[in-house]
C-alpha positions, 0 to 999 in steps of 0.5 A, a space after each residue: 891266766 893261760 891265753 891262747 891267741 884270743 881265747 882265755 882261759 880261766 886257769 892253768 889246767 888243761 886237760 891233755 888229749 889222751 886216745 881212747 878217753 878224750 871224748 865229750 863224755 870224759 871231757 864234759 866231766 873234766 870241764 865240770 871238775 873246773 878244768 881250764 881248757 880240755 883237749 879232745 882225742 887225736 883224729 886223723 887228717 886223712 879220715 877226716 878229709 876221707 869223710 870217714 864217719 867215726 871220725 868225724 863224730 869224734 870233732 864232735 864238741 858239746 858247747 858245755 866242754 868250751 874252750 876246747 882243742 881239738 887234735 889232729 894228725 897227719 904227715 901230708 901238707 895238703 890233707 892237714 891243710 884241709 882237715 884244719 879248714 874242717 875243724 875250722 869251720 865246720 866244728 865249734 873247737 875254740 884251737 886247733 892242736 897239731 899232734 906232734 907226740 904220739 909216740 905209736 909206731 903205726 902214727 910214726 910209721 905215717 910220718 906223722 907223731 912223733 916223728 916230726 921231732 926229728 926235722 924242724 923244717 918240716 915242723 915249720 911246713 906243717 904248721 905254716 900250712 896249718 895256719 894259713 888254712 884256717 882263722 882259729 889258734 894253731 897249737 901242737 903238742 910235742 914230745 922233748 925228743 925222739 931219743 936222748 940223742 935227738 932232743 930238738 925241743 928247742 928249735 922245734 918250738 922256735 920253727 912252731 912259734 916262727 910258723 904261726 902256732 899261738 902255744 905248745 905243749 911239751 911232754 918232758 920225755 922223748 918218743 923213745 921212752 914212751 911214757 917210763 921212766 922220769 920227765 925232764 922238767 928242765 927241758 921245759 924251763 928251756 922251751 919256755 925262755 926260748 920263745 914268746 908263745 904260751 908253753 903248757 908243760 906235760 909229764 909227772 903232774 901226779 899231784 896238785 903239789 906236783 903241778 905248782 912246782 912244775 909252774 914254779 920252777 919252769 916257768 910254763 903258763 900252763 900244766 897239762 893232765 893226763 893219766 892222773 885224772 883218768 877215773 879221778 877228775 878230782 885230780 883237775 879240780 885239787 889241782 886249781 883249788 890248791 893253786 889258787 888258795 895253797 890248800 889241799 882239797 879234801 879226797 873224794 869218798 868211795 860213793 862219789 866216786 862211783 856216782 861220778 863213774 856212773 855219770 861217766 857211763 851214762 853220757 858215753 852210752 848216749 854217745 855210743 850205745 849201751 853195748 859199745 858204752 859198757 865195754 868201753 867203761 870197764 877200763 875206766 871203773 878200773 880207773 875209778 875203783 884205784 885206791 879202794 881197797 880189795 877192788 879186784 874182784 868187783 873189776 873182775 866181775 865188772 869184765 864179765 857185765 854187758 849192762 849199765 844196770 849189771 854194772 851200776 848194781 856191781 860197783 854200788 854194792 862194792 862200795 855199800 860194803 866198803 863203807 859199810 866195813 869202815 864205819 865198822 872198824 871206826 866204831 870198834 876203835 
């Protein structure tokens, strides 16, 4: 099993901490489908020293989600002293995860991201001063390298392991390629024989087949999944049932899908209010509506709704519709 300092995990799926998605509403659900650890959205060291209010919401952990990560950023030595010592003891987060792959110019600009890739020295301050500030698992999540001329991912977990932090994460890809193009998974195979920390791989999980041959073959204690489980959660749980019995799991149907989609909502409209909630899920039905045939015109109009209710009626009669003219068409068979 994957284990993190002193916390335990009960698989080797993680759910990776993706901006704009990883907050307790996704998570909960995430945690629900059998993930083993679940990673919250990066937040800024600064803000959260600043007292920004937004930001402070986002440590926010529901004791349900447990073991969890929360992720911060930054570039400045004291500020990510401080803001470790807030999420260390003023949350209930089980790790602390330095970000250290965001591969966004506005983050890079601020010497934080990705741009550490380039400067393992500067890796090992960071984290040293991380570690030193707090008693709960430092861990960060990288990238392999900033371009295909500057892929340190080696020495980068060396100076990570060197400065206290009790695992990383490595996405195969560099900052330069933001997220086209094909993962290196052998450049996970190599972080993982060059240190004795837990490495958790990352990038070209898109099946549970995928995620056996990523552990298969590189080595890594854990797999890390991102936007294969946006607006498909199923993803996490085929993932652990296929590692653990090597049978497939059956997909879901349309209508789970939604009742899943609509739990969704209703948890971030407690988060965040039905006017923000409801904007904010467009983009997540558009996620879980992916793979239901003729769906892009329930998306359209889902673009044009302002209520739970609206938006709840739109994507039930869709998929009425759609099983409806299923059972049609087996029948005619």
């Amino acid at each position: 099993m994957l284990k993190i300092g002193d916390i335990e995990m009960k698989n080797q799926v993680v759910l990776a901490p993706m901006a704009g998605v990883c907050n307790p509403a996704f998570r909960l659900i995430a945690k629900e489908f059998g993930a083993g650890l679940v990673c919250a959205e990066m937040v800024s060291d600064k803000a959260i020293v600043n007292k920004n209010e937004k930001s402070l919401q986002m440590l926010y952990v529901d004791e349900r989600e447990k073991p969890l990560s929360l992720q911060i950023f930054g570039g400045d030595k004291e500020t990510m002293a401080e803001a470790a010592r807030v999420v260390d003891q003023q949350t209930n987060a089980d790790i602390i995860d330095i970000n250290m792959g965001c591969p966004v110019p506005k983050i890079t600009k601020c010497d934080a991201g990705a741009k550490w890739l380039l400067n393992p020295d500067k890796i090992y301050e960071m984290v040293s001063v991380a570690v030193q500030a707090v008693d709960k698992p430092v861990t960060v999540k990288m990238r392999m390298g900033w371009d295909d001329e500057n892929i340190l991912a080696v020495e980068n977990a060396k100076a990570i392991e060197a400065a206290g932090g009790k695992a990383v994460a490595v996405h195969g890809r560099t900052r330069l390629q933001m997220y086209e193009g094909a993962a290196d998974w052998d450049i996970l195979k190599e972080v993982k024989e060059s240190v004795d920390i837990p490495v958790i791989g990352n990038g070209d999980v898109k099946t549970p087949q995928d995620a056996k041959r990523m552990l298969e073959t590189t080595g890594v204690d854990g797999v890390m999944i991102g936007r294969a489980a946006l607006g498909n959660p199923w993803m996490l749980y085929r993932t652990i049932h296929y590692l653990e019995t090597g049978e497939p799991a059956a997909d879901p149907s349309p209508h789970e899908k939604i009742d899943v989609c609509m739990v969704h909502m209703d948890r971030l409209i407690q988060l965040k209010g039905e006017v923000v909630a409801v904007r904010e899920m467009r983009k997540h039905a558009a996620w879980y509506l992916k793979g239901l045939r003729g769906n892009k015109k329930v998306r359209d109009q889902i673009n044009q709704l302002n209520t739970r209710d609206e938006v709840a009626a739109a994507l039930y009669n869709f998929v009425d519709e759609l099983e409806a003219a299923q059972k049609e068409k087996a029948s005619a068979v």
